[in-house]
VOPAGU-2260 file (C-alpha; in pm, 1 decimal, decimal comma):
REM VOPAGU-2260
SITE   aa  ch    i         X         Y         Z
SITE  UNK   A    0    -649,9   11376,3   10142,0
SITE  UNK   A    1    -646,2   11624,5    9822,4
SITE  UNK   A    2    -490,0   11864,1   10008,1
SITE  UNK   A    3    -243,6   11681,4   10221,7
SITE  UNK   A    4     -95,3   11547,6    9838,8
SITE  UNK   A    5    -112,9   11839,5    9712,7
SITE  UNK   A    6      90,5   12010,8   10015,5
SITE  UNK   A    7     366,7   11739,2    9981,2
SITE  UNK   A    8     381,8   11756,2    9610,2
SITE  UNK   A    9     436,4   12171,8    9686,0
SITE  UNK   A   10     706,5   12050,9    9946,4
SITE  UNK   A   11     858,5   11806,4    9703,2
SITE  UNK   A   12     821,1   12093,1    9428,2
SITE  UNK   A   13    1009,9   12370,8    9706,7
SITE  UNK   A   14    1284,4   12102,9    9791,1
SITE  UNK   A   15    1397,6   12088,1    9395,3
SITE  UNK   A   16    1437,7   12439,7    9370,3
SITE  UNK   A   17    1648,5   12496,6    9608,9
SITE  UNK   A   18    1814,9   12169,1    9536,7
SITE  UNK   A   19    1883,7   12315,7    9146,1
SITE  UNK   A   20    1940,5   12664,7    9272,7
SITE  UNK   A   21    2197,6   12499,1    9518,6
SITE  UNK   A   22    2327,8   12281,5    9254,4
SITE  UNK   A   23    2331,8   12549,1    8989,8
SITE  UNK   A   24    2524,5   12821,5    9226,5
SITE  UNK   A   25    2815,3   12527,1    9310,8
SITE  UNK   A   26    2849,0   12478,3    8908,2
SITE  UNK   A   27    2917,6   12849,0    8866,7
SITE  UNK   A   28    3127,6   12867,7    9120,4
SITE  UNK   A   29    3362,8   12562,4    9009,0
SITE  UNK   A   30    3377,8   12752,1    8660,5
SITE  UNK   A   31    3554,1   13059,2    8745,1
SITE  UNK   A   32    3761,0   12925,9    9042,0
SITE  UNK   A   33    4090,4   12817,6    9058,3
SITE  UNK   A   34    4161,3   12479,4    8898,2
SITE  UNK   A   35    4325,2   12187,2    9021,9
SITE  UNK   A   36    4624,9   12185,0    8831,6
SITE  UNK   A   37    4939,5   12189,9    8998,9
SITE  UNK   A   38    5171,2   12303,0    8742,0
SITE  UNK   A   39    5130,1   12412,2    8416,9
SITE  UNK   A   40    5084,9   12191,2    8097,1
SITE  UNK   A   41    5075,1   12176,2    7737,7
SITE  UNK   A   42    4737,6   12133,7    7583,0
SITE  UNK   A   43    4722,7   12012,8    7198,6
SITE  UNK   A   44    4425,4   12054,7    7046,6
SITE  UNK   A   45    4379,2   11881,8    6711,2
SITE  UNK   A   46    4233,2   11991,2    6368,5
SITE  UNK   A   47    3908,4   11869,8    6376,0
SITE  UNK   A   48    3868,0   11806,7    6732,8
SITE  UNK   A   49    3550,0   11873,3    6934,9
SITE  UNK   A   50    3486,3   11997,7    7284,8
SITE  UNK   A   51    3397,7   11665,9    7412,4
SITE  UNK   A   52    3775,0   11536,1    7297,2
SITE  UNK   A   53    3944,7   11831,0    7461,2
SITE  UNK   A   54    3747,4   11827,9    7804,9
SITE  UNK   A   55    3808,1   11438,4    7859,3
SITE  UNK   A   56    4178,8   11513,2    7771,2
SITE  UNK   A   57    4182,5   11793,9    8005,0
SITE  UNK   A   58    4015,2   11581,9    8256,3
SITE  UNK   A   59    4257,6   11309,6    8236,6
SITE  UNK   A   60    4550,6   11561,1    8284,3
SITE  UNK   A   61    4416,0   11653,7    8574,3
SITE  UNK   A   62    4360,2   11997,1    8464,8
SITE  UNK   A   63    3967,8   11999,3    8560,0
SITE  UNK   A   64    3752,3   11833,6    8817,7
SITE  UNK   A   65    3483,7   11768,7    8576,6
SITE  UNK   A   66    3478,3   11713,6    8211,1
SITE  UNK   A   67    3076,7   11742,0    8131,7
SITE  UNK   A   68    3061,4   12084,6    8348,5
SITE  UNK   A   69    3363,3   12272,7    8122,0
SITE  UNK   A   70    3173,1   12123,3    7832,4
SITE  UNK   A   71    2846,9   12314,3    7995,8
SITE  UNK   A   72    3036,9   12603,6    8087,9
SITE  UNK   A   73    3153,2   12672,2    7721,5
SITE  UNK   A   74    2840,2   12566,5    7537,0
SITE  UNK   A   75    2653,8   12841,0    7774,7
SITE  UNK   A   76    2916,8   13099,8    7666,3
SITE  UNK   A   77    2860,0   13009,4    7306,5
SITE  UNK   A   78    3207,3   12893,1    7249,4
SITE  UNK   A   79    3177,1   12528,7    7190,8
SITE  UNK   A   80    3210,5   12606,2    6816,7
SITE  UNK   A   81    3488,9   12829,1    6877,4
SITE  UNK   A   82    3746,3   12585,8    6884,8
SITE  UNK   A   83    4120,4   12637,4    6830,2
SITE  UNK   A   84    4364,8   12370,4    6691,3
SITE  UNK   A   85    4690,1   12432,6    6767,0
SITE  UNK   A   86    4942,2   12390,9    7125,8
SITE  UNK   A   87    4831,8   12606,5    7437,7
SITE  UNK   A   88    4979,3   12665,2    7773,6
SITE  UNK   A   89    4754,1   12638,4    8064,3
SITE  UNK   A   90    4884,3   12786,1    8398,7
SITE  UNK   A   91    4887,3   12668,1    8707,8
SITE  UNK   A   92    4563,1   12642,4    8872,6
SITE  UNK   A   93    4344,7   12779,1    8568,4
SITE  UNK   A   94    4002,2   12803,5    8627,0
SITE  UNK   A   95    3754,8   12588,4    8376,7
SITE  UNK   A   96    3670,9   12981,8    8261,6
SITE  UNK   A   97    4022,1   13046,4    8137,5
SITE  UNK   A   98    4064,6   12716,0    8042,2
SITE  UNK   A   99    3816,3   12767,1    7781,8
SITE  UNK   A  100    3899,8   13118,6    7686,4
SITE  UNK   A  101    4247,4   12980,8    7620,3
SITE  UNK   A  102    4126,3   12697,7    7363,4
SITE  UNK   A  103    3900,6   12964,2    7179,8
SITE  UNK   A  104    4080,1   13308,4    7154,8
SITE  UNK   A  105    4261,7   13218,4    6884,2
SITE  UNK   A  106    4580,9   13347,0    6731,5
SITE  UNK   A  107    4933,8   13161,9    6759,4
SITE  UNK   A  108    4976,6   12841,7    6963,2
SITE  UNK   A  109    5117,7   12976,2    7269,9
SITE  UNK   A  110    5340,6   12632,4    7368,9
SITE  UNK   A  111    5474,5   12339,1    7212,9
SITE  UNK   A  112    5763,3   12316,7    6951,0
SITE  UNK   A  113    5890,5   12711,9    6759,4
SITE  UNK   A  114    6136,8   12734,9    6485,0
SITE  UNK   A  115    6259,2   13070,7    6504,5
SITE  UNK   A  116    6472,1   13244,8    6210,5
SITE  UNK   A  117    6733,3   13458,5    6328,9
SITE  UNK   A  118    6887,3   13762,5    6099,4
SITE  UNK   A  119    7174,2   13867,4    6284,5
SITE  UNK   A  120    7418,3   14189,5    6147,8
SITE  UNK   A  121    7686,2   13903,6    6140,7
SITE  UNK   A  122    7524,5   13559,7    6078,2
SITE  UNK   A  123    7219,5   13433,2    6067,8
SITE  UNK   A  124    7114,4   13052,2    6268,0
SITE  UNK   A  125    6722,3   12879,3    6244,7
SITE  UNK   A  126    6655,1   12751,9    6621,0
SITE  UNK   A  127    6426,4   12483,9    6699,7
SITE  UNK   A  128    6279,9   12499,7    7057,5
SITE  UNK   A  129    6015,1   12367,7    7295,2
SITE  UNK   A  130    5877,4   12534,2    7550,1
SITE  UNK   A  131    5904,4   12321,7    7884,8
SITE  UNK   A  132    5548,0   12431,2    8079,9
SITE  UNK   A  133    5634,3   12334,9    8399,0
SITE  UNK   A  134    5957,6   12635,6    8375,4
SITE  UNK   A  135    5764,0   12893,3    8090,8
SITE  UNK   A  136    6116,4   12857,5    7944,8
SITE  UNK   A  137    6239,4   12738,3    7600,6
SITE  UNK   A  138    6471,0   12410,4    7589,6
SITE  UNK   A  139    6694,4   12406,8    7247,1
SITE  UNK   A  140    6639,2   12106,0    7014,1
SITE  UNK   A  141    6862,0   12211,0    6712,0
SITE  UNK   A  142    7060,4   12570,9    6614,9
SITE  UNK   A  143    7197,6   12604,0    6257,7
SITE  UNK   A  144    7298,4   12823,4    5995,2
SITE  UNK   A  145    7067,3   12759,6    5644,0
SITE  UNK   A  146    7383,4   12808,4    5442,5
SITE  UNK   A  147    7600,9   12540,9    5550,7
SITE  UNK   A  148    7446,2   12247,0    5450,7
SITE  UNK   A  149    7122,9   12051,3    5490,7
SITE  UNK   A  150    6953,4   12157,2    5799,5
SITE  UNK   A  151    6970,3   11866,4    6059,2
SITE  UNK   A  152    6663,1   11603,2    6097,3
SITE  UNK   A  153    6505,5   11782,9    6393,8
SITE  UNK   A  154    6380,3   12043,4    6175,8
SITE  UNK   A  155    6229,9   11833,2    5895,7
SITE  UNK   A  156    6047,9   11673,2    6206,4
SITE  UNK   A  157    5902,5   11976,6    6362,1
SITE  UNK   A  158    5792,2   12138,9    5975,7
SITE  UNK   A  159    5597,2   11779,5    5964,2
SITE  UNK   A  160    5362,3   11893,6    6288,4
SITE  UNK   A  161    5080,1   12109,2    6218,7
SITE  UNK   A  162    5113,8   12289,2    6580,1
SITE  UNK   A  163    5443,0   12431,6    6519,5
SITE  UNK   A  164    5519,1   12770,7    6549,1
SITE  UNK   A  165    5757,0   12954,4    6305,0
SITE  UNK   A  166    5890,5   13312,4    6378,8
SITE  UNK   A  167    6127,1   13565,4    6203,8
SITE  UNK   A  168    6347,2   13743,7    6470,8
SITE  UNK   A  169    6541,1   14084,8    6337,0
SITE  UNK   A  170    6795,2   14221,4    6566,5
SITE  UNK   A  171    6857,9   14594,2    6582,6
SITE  UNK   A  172    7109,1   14765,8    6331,4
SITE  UNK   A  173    7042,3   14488,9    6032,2
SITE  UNK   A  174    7048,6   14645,8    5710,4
SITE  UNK   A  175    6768,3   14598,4    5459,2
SITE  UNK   A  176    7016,8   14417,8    5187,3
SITE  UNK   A  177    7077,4   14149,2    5503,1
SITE  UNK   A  178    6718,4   14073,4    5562,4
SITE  UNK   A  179    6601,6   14025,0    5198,4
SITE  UNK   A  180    6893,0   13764,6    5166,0
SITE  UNK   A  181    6809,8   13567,4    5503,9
SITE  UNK   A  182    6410,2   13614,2    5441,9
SITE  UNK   A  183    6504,8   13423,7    5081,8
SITE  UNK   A  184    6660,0   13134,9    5279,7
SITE  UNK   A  185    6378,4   13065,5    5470,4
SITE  UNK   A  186    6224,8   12770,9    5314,0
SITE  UNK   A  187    5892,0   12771,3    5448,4
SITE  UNK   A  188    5784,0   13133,4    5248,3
SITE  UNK   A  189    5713,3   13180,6    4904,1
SITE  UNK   A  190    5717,0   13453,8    4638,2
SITE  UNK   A  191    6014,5   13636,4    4537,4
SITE  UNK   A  192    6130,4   13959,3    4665,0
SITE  UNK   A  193    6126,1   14226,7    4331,4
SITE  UNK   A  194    6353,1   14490,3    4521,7
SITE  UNK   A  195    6561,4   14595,3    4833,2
SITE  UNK   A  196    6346,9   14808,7    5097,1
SITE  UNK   A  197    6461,8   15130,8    5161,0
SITE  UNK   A  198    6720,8   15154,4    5412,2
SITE  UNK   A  199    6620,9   15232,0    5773,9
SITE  UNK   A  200    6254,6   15162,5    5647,9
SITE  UNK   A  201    6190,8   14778,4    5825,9
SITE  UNK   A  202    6163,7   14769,9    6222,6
SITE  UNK   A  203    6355,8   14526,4    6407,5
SITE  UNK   A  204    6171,6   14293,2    6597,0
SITE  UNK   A  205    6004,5   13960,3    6631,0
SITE  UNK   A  206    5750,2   13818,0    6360,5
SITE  UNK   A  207    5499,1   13521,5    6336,4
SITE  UNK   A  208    5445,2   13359,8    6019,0
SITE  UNK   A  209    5298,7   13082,7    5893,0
SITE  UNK   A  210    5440,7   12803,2    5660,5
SITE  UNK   A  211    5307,7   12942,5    5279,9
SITE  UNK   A  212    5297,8   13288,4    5368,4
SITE  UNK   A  213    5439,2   13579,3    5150,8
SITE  UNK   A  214    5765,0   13733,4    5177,1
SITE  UNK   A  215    5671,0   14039,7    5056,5
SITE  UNK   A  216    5386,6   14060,3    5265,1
SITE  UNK   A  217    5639,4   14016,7    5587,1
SITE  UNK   A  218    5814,5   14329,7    5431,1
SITE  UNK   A  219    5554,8   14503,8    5454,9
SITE  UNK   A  220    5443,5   14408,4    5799,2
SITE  UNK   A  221    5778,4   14550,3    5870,4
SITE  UNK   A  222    5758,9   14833,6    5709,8
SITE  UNK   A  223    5436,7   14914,1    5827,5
SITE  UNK   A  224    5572,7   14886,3    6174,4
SITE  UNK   A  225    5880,8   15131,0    6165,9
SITE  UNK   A  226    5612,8   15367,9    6008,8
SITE  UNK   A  227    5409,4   15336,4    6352,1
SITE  UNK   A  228    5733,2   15351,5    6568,7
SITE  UNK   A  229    5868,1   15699,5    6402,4
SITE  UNK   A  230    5602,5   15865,8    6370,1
SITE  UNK   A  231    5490,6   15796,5    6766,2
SITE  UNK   A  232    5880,1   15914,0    6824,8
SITE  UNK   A  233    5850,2   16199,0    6626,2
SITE  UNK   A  234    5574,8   16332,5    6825,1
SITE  UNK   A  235    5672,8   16313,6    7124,2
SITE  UNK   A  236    6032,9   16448,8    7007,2
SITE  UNK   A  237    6213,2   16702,9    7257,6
SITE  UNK   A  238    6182,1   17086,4    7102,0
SITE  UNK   A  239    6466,0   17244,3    6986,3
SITE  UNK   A  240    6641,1   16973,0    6852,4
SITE  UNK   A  241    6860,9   17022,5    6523,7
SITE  UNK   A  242    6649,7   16778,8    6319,1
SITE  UNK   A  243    6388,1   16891,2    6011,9
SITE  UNK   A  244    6187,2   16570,5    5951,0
SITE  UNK   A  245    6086,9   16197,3    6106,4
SITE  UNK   A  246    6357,9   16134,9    5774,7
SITE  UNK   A  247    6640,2   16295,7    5934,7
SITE  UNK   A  248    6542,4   16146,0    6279,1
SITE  UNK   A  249    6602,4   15782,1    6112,3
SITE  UNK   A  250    6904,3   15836,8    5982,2
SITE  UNK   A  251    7048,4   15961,3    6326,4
SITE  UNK   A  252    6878,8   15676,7    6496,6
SITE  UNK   A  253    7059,1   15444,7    6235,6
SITE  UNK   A  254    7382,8   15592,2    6322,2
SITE  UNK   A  255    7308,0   15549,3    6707,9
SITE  UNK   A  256    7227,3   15208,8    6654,9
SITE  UNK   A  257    7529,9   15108,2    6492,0
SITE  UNK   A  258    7773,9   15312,1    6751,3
SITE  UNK   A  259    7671,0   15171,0    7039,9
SITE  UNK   A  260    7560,1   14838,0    7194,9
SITE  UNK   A  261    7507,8   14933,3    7532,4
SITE  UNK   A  262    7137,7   15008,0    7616,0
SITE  UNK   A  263    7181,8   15249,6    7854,0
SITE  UNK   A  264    7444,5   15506,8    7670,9
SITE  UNK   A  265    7216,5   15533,8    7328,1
SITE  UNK   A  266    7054,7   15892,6    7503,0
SITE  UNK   A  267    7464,9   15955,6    7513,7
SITE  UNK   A  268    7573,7   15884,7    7204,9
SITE  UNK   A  269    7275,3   16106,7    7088,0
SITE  UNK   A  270    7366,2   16370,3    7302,4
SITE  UNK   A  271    7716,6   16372,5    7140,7
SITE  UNK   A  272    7576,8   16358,2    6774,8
SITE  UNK   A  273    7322,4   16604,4    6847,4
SITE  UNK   A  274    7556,3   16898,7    7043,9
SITE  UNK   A  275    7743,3   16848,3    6693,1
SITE  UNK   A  276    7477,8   16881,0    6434,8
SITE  UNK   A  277    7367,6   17214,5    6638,1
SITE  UNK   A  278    7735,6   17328,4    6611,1
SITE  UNK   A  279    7795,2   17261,4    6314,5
SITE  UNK   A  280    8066,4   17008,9    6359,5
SITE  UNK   A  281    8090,2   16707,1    6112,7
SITE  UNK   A  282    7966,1   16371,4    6297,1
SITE  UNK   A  283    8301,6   16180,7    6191,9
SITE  UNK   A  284    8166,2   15812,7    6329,3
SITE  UNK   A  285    8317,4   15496,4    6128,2
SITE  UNK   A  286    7961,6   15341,7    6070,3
SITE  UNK   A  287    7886,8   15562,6    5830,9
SITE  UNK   A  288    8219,4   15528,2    5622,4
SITE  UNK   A  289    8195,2   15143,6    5644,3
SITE  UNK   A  290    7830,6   15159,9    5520,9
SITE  UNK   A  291    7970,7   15349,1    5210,3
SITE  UNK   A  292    8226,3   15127,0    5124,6
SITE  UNK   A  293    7961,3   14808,8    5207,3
SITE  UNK   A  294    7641,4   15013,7    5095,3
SITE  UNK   A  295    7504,3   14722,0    5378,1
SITE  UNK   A  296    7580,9   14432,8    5130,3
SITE  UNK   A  297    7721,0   14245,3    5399,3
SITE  UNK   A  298    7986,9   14308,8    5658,3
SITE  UNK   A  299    8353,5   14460,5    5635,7
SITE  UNK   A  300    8505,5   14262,8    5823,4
SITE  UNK   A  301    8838,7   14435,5    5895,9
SITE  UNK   A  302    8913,9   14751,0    6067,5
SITE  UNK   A  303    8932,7   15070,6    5849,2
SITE  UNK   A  304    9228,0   15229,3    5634,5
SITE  UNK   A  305    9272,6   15547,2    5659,4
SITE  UNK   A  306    9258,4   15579,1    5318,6
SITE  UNK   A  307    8891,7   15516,3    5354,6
SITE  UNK   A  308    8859,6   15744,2    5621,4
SITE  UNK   A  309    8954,6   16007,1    5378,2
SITE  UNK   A  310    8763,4   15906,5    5104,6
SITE  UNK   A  311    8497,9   16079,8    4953,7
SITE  UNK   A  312    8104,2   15879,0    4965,7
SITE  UNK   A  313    7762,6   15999,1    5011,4
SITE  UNK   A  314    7787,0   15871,8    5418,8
SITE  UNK   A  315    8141,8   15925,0    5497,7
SITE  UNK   A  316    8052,6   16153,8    5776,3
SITE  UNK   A  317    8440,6   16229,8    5810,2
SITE  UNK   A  318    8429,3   16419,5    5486,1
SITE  UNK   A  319    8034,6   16551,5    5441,7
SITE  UNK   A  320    7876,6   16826,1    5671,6
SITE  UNK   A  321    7516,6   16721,0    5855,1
SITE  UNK   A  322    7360,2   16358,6    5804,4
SITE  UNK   A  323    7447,4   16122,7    5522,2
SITE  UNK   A  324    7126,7   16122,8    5272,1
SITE  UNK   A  325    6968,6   15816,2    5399,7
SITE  UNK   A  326    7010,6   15569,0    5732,0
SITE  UNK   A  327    7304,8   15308,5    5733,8
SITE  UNK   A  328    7073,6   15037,6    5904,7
SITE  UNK   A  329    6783,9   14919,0    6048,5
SITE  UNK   A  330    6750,8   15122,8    6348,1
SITE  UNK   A  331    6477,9   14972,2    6690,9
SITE  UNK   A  332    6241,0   15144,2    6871,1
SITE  UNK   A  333    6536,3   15247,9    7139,5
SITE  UNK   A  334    6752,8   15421,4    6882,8
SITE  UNK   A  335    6437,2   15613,5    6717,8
SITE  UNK   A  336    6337,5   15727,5    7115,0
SITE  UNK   A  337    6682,0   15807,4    7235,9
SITE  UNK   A  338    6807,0   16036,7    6871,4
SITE  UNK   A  339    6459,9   16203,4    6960,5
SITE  UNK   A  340    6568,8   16222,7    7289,6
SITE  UNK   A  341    6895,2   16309,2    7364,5
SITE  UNK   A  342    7070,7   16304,4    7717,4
SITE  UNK   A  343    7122,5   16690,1    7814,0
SITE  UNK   A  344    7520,1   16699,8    7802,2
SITE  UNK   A  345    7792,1   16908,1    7655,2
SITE  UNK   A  346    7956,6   16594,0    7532,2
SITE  UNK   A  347    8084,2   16602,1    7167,2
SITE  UNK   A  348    8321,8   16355,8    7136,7
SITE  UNK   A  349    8361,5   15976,3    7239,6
SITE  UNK   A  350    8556,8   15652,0    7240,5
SITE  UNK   A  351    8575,1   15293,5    7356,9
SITE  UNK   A  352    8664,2   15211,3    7663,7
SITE  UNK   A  353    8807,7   14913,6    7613,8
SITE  UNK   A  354    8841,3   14651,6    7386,0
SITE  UNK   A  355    8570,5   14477,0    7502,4
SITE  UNK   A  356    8217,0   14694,8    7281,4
SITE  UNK   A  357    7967,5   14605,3    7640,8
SITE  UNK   A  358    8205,1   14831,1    7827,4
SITE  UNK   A  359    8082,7   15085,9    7680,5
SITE  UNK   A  360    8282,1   15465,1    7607,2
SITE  UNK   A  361    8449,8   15745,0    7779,4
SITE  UNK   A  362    8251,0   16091,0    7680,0
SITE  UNK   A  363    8410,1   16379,7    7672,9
SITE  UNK   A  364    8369,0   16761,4    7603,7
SITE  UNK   A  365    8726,3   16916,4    7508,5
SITE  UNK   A  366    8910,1   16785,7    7246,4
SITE  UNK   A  367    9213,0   16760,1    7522,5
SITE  UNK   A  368    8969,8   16500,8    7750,8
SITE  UNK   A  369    8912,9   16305,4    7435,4
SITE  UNK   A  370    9278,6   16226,4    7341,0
SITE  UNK   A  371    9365,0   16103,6    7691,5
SITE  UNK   A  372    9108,8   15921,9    7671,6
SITE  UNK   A  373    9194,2   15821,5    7292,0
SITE  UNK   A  374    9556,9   15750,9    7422,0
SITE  UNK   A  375    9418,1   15478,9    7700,5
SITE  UNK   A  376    9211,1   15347,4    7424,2
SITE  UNK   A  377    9576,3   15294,2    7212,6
SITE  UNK   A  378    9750,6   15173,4    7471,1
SITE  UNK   A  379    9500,4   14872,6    7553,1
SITE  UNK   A  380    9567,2   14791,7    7110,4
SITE  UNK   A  381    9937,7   14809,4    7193,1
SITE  UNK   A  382    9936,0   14590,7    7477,7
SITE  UNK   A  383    9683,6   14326,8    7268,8
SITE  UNK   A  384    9949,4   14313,1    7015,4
SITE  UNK   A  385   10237,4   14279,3    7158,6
């Protein structure tokens, strides 16, 4: 009798083993596969939430099959107390896995509502967006420019919610006087800026901050980036080019930068500006004179006299051999890479194609190409003014 209970206890005892083996594979295997969710959503997780909040939310959005098994999933990868407040996109079929990594990684909310401050070379505009999940793109709420006027109630809304992301966008060719009066507009940093960066010196690009944060600590975020970007250009500069320093390279990517908008013709322009610093011919390009009569403080906003063409300043490269002393702008990462590496041409002269700067310019390498080429260029001013 002993023995026959003891032999179905043993039976009994085999039957749960492989029932919680069973039971234990299928819970693993739920974790890392593919979700149910059929398109992506938003997920908001709150300051002082918990993991039990989030996985019944996530549950109810029909983002996981079971709430108790992500909560099991995360407390056996010790992240339970990893927690994340802020707004987070979750893809389209995430697994309970990346679910959780995405609530616990940290850094920026990654959905939801951005203000994003724009410094433009000719205005500058604060944007509030919101990213629509199902698309992955942003929908405008509100555009407007800080200095005309109170900025409309859709921003005061959006500054109220804790999730919101704020960002600082540069574009390319910027000057360093621009910035520092567009980063002292920007009502949601503090401290004061003591002095102007040094031209050239501040990459362009796109910057997260957070409401409180330092001004002068952005600066030198920036700062610290166009360091990075340089000196990765300068070392993998072409040989034999007619610059002396990472300095000089700046200043020629500065000038690129403002020449041309077109992406593809910056290795162009380069060529042109290089062929003349190795033959000794002055650079003559109007950026450089406008930047002396500016000295970046803002834009000209008229065409040039010739006057000014002839007058005498540090970066009028009409009337000074070589580089001016220091860059006339902010120049990106594709100005830096393309004075460092120039387009192999004999091209030393250029001009607009048309009136239209994204058409780009005709190149040339005899002075007698260029002024057919300059003539065209005239003829399309005559024929828009008459």
């Amino acid at each position: 009798m002993w023995r026959h209970i003891a032999s179905n206890a043993l039976t009994f005892l085999v039957v749960l083993v492989f029932l919680f083996g069973g039971a234990l594979i299928w819970a693993q295997n739920t974790y890392v596969s593919e979700g149910p969710l059929e398109q992506p959503i938003c997920v908001q997780v709150e300051r002082g939430s918990n993991f039990r909040r989030v996985s019944e939310s996530l549950a109810d959005d029909g983002a996981v099959s079971s709430a108790a098994l992500l909560r099991i999933g995360a407390e056996y990868a010790g992240k339970t107390s990893e927690l994340k407040a802020g707004s987070f996109l979750v893809p389209e079929g995430a697994s309970m896995q990346q679910i959780v990594d995405i609530v616990t990684r940290g850094g920026a909310s990654t959905c939801g509502t951005e203000v994003v401050y724009r410094i433009g070379i000719t205005s500058a505009t604060v944007q509030v967006r919101e990213l629509d999940p199902a698309t992955g793109r942003f929908e405008e709420i509100a555009e407007f420019d800080p200095a005309e006027g109170a900025a409309p109630e859709e921003y005061a809304e959006v500054k109220a919610e804790a999730d919101t992301r704020y960002r600082v966008a540069l574009a390319e060719g910027v000057t360093s006087w621009q910035i520092v009066q567009e980063l002292g507009q920007i009502d949601v940093l503090e401290d004061e800026i003591e002095e102007v960066p040094a031209e050239g010196s501040l990459a362009p690009d796109s910057y997260e901050i957070t409401p409180g944060g330092s001004r002068s600590e952005l600066l030198a975020r920036m700062e610290s980036a166009q360091e990075r970007i340089l000196a990765e250009a300068w070392a993998n500069r072409q040989d034999g080019l007619p610059l002396d320093s990472p300095e000089e390279a700046l200043i020629l990517a500065s000038i690129i930068e403002k020449e041309t908008g077109t992406p593809e013709e910056r290795f162009l322009v380069s060529s042109v500006f290089n062929n003349r610093l190795e033959q000794g011919m002055r650079l003559q390009t109007d950026p450089t004179v406008i930047y002396g009569i500016t000295r970046g403080e803002g834009v000209l906003g008229r065409g040039l006299r010739q006057s000014e063409l002839r007058r005498e300043t540090p970066w009028n490269t009409y009337v000074i051999d070589g580089l001016p002393p220091t860059p006339i702008a902010n120049p990106g990462r594709a100005s830096i890479e393309a004075a460092l590496n120039p387009e192999d041409t004999d091209f030393i002269f250029f001009v607009a194609k048309t009136l239209d700067p994204a058409d780009g310019h005709n190149f040339a390498v005899t002075l007698a190409e260029h002024n057919e080429n300059v003539a065209a260029y005239r003829a399309l001013e005559a024929q828009r003014d008459n």
